[in-house]
C-alpha positions in Angstrom: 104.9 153.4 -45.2 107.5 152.6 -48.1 104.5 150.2 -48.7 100.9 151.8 -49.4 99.2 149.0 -47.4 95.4 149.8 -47.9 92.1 148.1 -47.0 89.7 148.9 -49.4 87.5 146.7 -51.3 89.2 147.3 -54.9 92.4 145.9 -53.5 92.8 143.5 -56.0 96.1 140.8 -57.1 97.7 140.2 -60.8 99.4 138.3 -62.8 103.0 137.2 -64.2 105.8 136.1 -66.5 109.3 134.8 -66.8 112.4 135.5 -69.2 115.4 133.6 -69.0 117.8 132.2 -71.8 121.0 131.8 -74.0 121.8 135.0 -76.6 119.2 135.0 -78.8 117.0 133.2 -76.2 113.3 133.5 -76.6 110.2 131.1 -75.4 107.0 131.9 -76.6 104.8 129.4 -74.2 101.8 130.9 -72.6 102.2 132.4 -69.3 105.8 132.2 -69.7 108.6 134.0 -71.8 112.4 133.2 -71.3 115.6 135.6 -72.5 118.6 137.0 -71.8 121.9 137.7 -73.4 124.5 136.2 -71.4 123.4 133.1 -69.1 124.1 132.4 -65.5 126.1 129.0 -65.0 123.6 125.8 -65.0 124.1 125.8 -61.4 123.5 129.7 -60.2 120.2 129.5 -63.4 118.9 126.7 -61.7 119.3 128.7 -57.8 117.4 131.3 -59.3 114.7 130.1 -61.2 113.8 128.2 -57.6 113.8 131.3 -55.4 111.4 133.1 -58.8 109.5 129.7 -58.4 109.1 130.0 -54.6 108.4 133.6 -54.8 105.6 132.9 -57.5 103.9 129.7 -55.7 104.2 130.8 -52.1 102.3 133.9 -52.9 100.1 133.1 -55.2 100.4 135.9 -57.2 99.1 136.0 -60.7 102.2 137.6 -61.9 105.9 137.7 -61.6 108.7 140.7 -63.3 111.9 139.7 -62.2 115.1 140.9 -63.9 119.3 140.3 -63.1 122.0 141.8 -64.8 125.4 140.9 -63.9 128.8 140.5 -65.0 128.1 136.6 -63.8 124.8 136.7 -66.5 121.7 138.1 -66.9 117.9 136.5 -65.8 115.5 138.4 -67.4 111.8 136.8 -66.6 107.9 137.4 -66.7 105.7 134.3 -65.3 102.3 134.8 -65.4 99.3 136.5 -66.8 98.9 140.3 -67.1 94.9 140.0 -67.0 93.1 137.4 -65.0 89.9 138.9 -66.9 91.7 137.1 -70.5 94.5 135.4 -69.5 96.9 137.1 -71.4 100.8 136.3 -70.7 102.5 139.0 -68.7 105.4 140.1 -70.7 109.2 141.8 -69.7 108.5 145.0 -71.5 105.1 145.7 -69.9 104.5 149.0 -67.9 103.8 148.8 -63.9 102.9 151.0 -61.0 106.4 152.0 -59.0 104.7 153.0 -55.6 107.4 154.6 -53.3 110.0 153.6 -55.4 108.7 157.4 -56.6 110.7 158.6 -53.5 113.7 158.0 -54.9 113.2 160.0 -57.6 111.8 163.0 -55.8 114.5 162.8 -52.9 117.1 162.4 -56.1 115.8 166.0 -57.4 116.4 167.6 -53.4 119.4 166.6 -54.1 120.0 167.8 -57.2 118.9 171.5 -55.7 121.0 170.8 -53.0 124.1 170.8 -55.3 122.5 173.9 -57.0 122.4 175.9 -54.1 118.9 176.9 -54.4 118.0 173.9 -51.4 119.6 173.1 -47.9 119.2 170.0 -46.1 119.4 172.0 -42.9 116.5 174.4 -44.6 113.4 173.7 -42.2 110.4 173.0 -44.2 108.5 175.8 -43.2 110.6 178.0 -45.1 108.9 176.2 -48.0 105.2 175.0 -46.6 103.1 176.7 -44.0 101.3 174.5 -41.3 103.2 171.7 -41.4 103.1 170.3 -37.6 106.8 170.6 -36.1 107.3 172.7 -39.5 110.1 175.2 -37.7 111.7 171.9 -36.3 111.7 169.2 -39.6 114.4 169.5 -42.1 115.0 168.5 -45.4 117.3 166.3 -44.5 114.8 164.6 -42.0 112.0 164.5 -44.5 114.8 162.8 -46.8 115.5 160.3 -44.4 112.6 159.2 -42.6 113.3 161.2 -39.1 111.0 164.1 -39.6 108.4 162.6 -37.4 105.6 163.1 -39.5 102.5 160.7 -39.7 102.5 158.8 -43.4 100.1 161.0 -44.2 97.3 161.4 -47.0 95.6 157.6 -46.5 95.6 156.7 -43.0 91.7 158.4 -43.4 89.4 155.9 -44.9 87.8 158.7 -46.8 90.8 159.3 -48.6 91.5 156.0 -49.3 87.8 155.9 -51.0 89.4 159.1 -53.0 92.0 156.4 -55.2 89.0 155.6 -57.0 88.8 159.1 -58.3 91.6 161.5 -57.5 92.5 163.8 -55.8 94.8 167.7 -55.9 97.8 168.1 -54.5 96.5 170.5 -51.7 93.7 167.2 -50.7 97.1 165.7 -50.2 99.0 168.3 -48.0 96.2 169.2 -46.0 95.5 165.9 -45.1 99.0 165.4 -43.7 98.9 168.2 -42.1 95.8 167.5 -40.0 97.4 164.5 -39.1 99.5 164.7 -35.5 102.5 163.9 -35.5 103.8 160.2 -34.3 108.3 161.2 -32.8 109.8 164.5 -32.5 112.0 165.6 -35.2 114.9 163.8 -35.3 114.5 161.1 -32.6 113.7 158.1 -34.5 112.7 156.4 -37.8 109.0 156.4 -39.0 107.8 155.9 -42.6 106.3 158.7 -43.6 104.8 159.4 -47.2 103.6 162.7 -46.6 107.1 163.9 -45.9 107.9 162.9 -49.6 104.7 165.0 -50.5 106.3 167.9 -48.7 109.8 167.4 -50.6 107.9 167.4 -54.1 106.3 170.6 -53.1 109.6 171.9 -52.6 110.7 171.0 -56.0 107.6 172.6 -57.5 108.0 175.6 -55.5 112.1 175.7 -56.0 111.8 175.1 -60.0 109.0 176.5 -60.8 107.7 173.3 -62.2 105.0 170.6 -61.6 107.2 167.5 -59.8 105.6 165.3 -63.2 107.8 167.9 -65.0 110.6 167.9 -63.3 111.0 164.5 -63.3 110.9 164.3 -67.0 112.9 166.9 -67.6 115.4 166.2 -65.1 115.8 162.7 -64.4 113.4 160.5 -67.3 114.9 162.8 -70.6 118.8 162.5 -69.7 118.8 158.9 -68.7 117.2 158.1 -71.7 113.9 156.7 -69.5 111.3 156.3 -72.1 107.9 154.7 -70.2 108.3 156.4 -66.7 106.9 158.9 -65.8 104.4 160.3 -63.1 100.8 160.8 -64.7 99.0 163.8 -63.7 95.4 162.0 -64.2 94.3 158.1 -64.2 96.1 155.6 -63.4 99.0 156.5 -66.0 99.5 153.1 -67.8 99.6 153.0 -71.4 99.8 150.0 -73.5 101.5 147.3 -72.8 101.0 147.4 -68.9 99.9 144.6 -66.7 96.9 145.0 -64.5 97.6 144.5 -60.9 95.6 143.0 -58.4 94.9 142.9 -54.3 92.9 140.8 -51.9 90.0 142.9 -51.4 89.4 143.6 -47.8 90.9 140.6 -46.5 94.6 141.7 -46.3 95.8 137.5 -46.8 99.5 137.6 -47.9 99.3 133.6 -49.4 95.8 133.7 -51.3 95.3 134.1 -55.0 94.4 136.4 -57.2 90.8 136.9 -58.8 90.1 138.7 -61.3 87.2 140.8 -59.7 90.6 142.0 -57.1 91.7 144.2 -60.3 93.0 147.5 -58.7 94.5 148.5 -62.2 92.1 151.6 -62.7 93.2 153.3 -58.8 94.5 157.0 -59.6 98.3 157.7 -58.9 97.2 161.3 -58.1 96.8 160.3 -54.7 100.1 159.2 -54.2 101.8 161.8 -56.0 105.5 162.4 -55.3 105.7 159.9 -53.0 104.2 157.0 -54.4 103.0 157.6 -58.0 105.4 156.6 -60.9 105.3 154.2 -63.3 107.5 152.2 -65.3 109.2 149.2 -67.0 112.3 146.8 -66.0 114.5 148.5 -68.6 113.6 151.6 -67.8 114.7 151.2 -63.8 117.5 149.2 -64.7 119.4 152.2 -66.4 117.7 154.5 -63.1 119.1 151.9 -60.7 122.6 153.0 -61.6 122.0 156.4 -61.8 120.3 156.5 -58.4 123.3 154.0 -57.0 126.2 156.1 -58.1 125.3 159.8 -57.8 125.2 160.1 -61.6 122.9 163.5 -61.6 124.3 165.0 -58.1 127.3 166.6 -57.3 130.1 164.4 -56.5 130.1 165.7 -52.5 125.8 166.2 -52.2 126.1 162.1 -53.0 128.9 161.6 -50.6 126.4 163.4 -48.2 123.6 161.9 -49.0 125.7 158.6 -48.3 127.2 159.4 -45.5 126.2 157.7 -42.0 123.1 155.9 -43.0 121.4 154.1 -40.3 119.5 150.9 -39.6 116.0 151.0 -39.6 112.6 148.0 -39.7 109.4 148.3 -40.5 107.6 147.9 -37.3 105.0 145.6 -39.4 108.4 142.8 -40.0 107.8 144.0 -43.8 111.6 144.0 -44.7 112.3 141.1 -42.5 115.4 139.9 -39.8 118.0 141.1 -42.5 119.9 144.4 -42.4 118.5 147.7 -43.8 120.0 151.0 -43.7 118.5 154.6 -44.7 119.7 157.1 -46.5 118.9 160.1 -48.1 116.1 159.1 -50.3 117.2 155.8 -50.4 117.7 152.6 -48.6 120.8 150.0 -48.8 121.1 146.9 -47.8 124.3 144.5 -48.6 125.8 147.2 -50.8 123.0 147.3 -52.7 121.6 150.6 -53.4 117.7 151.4 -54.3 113.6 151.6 -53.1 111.1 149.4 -52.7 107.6 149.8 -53.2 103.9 148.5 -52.4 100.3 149.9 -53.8 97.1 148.3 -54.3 98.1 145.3 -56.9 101.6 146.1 -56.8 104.8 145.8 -55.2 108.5 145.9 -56.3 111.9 147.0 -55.6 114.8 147.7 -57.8 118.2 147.5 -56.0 121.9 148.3 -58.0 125.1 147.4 -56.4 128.3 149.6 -57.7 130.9 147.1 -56.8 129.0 144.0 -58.1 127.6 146.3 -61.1 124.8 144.5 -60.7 120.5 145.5 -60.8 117.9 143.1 -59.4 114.5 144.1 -60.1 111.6 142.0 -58.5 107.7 142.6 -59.2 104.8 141.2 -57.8 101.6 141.9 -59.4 99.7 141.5 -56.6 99.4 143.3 -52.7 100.6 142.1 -49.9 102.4 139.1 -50.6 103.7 136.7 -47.9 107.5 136.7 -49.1 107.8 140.6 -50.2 110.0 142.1 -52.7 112.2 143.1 -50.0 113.5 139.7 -49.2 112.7 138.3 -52.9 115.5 140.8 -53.8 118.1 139.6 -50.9 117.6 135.7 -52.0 118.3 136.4 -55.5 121.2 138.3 -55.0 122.4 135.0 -52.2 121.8 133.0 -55.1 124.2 134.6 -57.6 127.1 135.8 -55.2 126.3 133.6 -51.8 125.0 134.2 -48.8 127.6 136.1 -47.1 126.9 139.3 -48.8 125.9 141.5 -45.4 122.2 141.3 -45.1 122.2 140.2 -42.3 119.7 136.7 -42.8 120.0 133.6 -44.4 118.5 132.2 -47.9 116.1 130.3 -45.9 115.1 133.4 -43.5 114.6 135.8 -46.4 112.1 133.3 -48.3 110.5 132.6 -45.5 106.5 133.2 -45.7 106.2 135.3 -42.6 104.7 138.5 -43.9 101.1 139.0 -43.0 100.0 142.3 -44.1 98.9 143.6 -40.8 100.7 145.6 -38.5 102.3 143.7 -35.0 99.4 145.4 -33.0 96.4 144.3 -35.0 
């Protein structure tokens, strides 16, 4: 799944905040803070601050992160509390769990060995790992885009899921996937798979030399200038400030609200890994979202490649909605807008970066599942600064509509 949907217990939901605001903007009221340095008309301010009031309401989460920069002006907002347990006010510069927005990042370094000639998409995986099921069939380039037909992997056991409450190794991971049959033949259709990312960051590790926590630092987080992201190699990897996030326990109920006994702050990311384990802050994506949008670490014809005939793909659980979304390689686009989304136990987000609008929208909910998801949070904010004839495919209406219910069509 690009979302880690997972019933267990210490699921828990979290809280928000909002920026908005003229130059020097800043409003200190508790819950709430409002900034930015260049303001939206009255009109598209006032669009906006609906759909983050909608988002907010209809889900009931405890917490909002939302964040707009554009040539039109910038929105910049937290609503809510960080910590149900104290109320504190969730802030813009606070530190959150990425979930499978991590696959960007490690699907942005196969691509960076691509260019260096030490990786090829048509290399079959089991060049790299032994035992992978279909291993002499997969290639990087199906791991990279979701074709590999692979099973997601690592947490479809309820054993392992028990295991985010207190780690696990990288070879718990792989083996676990590997035991796992798998769901397509290579290369016949679309299936989320997270322990295909896995694979891909073993490649890295194995190409480089390096931990994937290392190379991501060293190759991505230290040039861009990325100072609080990073993926921890123990805990949950927060440092202060952070806000806690928070799920429903095992009910999986997309519309009810947070408590603060739902805290899921304290799961370990070394389940997830390099498919799911990152953390990291609005500015800190914001300058990644353009980076990851435009190729800026890949060779000018590995991002033409990795661009080239993306396809459209859905969530067989209606996460993403009606609208149009289209893969790619470690990424997904939809209306021109280039990024990842991402769900895990109290958290889900997405951060999307249009080249020709030069514009980032960044959405956060501090809580997991929620009934309107990032996914379509995202798609309504960008209808409400630029329209809704952007090429998503839906309408304003269809992509806030509450129809998410955290449980797949069959269940």
């Amino acid at each position: 799944m690009s979302r880690w949907r997972v019933l267990v217990a210490c699921v828990g939901v979290i809280g928000a905040a909002v920026v908005v605001g003229g130059p020097a903007a800043a409003t200190a009221t508790r819950g709430s803070t409002d900034q930015s340095t260049t303001t939206f008309d009255a009109a598209t301010l006032a669009r906006v601050r609906t759909v983050v009031r909608q988002f907010k309401d209809t889900n009931q989460t405890p917490g909002v992160l939302v964040a707009i920069w554009s040539p039109k002006g910038n929105f910049v907002t937290a609503k809510g509390v960080s910590d149900l347990s104290t109320n504190a006010p969730l802030n813009p510069d606070m530190q959150f769990k990425i979930a499978s927005q991590t696959k960007a990042f490690t699907g942005n370094l196969i691509l960076q060995l691509v260019g260096e000639g030490k990786v090829s998409l048509d290399d079959h995986i089991s060049k790299w790992v032994a035992g992978v099921p279909n291993g002499d069939q997969i290639t990087i380039r199906e791991l990279l885009n979701m074709t590999s037909g692979l099973s997601t992997g690592f947490l479809l056991e309820e054993a392992n899921v028990n295991k985010l409450a207190t780690g696990c190794t990288e070879a718990d991971v792989l083996a676990a996937g590997a035991a796992e049959p798998p769901v397509a033949p290579p290369g016949t259709k679309w299936s989320y798979s997270n322990y295909g990312y896995d694979l891909l960051g073993r490649v890295v590790e194995l190409t480089t030399g390096q931990d994937i926590s290392t190379a991501i630092q060293q190759r991505i987080a230290t040039p861009l200038g990325l100072h609080r992201t990073l993926l921890p190699t123990s805990g949950n990897g927060l440092t202060v400030p952070f806000t806690h996030g928070y799920g429903t326990g095992g009910v999986m109920s997309t519309q009810a609200p947070g408590v603060a006994s739902d805290d899921a702050t304290a799961l370990h990311q070394s389940c997830v890994g390099a498919s799911g384990g990152m953390v990291s802050t609005l500015s800190d994506l914001r300058v990644w979202s353009r980076a990851l949008a435009t190729g800026a670490l890949l060779k000018p014809a590995v991002w033409r490649e990795a661009q080239r005939d993306p396809f459209s793909y859905a969530f067989s659980d209606n996460y993403n909605g009606p609208g149009l979304w289209l893969q790619g390689l470690g990424f997904v686009e939809s209306g021109g807008f280039i990024g990842k989304e991402g769900s895990f136990p109290g958290y889900e987000s997405i951060t999307m970066y249009s080249p020709s609008r030069h514009t980032t929208i960044e959405v956060v909910s501090t809580k997991q599942p929620n009934a309107i998801t990032p996914t379509r949070m995202f798609q309504a904010l960008a209808m409400a600064v630029y329209g809704p004839n952007i090429g998503f495919g839906l309408t304003p209406a269809q992509a806030l509509a509450p129809s998410y219910t955290g449980m797949a069509e069959s269940e």
